[in-house]
C-alpha positions in Angstrom: -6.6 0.4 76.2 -8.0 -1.9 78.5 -7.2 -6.0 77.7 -10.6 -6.7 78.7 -12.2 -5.8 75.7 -14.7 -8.5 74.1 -13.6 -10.4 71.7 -14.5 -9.2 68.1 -14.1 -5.2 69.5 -11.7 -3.5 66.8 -9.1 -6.0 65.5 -9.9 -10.1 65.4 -7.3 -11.4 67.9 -4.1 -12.8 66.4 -4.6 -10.5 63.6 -2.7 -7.2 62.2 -4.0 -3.8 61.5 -3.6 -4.2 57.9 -6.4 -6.9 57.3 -10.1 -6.4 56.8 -12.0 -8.3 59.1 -14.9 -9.1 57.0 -12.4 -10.7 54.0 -13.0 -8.2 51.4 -10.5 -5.9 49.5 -10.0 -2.5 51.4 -11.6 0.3 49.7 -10.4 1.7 46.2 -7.7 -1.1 45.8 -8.5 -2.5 41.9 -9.2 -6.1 41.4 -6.5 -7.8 39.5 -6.6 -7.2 35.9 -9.1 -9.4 33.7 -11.6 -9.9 36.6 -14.8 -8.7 37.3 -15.8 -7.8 41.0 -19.4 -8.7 40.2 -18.9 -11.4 39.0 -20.6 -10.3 35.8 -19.9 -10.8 31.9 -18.4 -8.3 30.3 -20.0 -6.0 28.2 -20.1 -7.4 24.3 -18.3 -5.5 21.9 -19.9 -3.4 19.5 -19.2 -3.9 15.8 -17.6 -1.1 13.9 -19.9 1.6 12.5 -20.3 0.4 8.7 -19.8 3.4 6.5 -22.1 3.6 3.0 -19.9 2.9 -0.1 -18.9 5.8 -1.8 -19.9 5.9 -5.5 -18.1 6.2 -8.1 -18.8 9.7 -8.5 -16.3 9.7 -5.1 -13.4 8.9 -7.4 -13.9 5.3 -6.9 -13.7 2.9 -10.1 -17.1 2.2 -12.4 -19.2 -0.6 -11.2 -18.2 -3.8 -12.8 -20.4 -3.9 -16.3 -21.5 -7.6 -15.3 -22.5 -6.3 -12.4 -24.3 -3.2 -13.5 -27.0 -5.3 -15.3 -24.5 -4.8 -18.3 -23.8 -8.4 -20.4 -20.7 -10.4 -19.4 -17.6 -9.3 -21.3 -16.6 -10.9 -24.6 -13.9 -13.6 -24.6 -10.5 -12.7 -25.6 -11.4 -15.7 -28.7 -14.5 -13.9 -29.5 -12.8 -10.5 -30.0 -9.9 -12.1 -32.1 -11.8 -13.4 -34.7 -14.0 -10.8 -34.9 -11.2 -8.7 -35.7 -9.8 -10.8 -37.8 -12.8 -11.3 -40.1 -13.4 -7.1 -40.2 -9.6 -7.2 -41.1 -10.2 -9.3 -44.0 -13.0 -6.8 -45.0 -10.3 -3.6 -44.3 -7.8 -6.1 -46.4 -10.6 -5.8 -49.4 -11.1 -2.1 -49.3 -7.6 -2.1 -50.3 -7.1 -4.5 -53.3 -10.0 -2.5 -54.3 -8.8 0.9 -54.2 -5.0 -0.4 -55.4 -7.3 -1.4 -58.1 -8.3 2.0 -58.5 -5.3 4.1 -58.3 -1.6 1.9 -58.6 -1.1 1.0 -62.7 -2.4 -2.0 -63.8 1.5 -3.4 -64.2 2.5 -2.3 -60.9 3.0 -5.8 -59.0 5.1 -6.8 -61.6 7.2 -3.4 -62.6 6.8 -2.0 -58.3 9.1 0.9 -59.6 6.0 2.2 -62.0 4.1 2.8 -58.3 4.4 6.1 -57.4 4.7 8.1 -54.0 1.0 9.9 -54.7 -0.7 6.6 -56.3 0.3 4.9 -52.9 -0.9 7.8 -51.0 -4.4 8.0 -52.9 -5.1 4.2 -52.9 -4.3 3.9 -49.1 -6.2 7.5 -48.0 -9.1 5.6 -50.4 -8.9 1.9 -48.7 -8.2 3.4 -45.1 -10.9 5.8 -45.1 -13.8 3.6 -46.5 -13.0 1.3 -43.8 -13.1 3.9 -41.2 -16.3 5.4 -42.5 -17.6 1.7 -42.3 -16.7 1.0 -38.6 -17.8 4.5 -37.5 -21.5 4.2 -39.0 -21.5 0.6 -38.0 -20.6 1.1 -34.4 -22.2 4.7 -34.0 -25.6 3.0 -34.7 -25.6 -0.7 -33.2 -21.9 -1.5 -32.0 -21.5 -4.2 -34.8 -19.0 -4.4 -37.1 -19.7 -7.9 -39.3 -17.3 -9.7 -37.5 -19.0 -8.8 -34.5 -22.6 -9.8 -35.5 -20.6 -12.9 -36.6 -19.3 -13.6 -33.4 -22.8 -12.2 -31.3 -20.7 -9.6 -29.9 -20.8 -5.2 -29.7 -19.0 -2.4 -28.6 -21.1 -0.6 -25.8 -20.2 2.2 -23.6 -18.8 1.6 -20.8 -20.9 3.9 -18.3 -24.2 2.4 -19.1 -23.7 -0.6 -22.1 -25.5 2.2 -24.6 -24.9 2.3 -28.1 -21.6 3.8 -28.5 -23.4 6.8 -30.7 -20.1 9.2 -31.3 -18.0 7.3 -29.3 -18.3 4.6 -32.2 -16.5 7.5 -34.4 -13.7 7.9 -31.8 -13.1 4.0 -31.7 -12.7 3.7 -35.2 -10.4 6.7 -35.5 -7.9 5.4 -33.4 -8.3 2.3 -34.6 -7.6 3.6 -38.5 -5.4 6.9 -38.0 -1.9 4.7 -36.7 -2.2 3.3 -40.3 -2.4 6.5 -42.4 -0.6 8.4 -40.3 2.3 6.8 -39.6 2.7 4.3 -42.3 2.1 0.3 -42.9 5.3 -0.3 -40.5 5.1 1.6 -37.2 0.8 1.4 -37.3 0.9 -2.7 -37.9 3.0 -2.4 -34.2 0.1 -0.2 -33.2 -2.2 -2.8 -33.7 -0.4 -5.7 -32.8 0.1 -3.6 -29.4 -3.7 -3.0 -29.2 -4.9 -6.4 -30.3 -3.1 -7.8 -27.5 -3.9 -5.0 -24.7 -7.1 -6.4 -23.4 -4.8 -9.8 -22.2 -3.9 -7.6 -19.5 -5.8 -4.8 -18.7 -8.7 -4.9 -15.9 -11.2 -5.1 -15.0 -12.6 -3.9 -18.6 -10.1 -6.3 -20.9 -10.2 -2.9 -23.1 -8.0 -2.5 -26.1 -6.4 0.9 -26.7 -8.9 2.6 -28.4 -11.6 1.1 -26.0 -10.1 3.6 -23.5 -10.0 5.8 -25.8 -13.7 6.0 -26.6 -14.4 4.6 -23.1 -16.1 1.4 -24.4 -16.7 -2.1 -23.3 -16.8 -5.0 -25.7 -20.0 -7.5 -24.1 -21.8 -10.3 -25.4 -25.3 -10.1 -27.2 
């Protein structure tokens, strides 16, 4: 080729082959990473899709009851004295039917106490009291130490009246005790007095669960 080709004609003078003559990137080479070649913002991220809460027919847990237009749950205080005064009241049932059925010498001669007068008298005490917290609860979810303390058993799905699931409460709550004896149901109860320390998000004792009730404030 001629060396009297104008200047500007193929390659800039002085320069290689390899260069672009109008200062831009050859064709199809990438910019370095984390630039833009037109000199533009990036695109904004898009948030995440946000998928509807499942319900809890999904196998989730129940709605909170303070949250489900349900009362707040009764204080642990609340719940102790309540059951304290009903447990004077089951106490009562008992002298009375002692009363009834054990001799009238038996505290001071215990041996004149027989096996079937300490069967009758606690069947008697135990089941008056059970038939007293199941019609209580069934219809209002107050035993009298609850309406002392402005408190009621409700059901946990919708803060109902327990209707028949009062029944089941009080069951649990009485059987331990004839069942089993004074010894093994008093753990029983200790065990389900103290439950609703640590169970969430409900604070349910053991026959709570049992009935599937809440205790809530009136």
């Amino acid at each position: 080729m001629s060396s009297n080709q104008p200047p500007g004609y193929g390659y800039p003078q002085g320069g290689s082959g390899d260069q672009n003559p109008y200062g831009q990137q050859p064709y199809g080479q990438q910019q370095p990473q984390g630039q833009n070649p037109y000199d533009q913002q990036p695109f904004p991220q898009q948030q995440p899709y946000a998928y509807p809460q499942q319900g809890p027919g999904y196998g989730q847990m129940p709605v909170d009851p303070a949250l489900a237009g349900m009362p707040p749950l009764a204080s642990t205080g609340q719940r102790f004295v309540a059951r304290l005064i009903d447990t004077v009241i089951l106490f009562v049932f008992l002298v009375v039917a002692g009363l009834l059925f054990y001799p009238r010498d038996w505290m001071s001669d215990p041996g004149s106490l027989s096996m079937g007068s300490q069967i009758a008298g606690g069947l008697v005490g135990w089941g008056a009291y059970f038939v007293l917290e199941g019609v209580l609860l069934s219809r209002s979810g107050q035993t009298p130490g609850k309406m002392a303390m402005k408190i009621r058993v409700a059901r946990l799905a919708d803060g109902s009246v327990p209707g028949s699931a009062g029944w089941t409460r009080s069951a649990i709550y009485v059987l331990p005790g004839i069942l089993t004896g004074f010894c093994v149901g008093f753990l029983f109860w200790l065990l389900n007095v103290l439950w609703p320390l640590w169970d969430k998000p409900y604070q349910q004792a053991l026959h709570d669960k049992a009935a599937k009730t809440v205790v809530v404030k009136v």
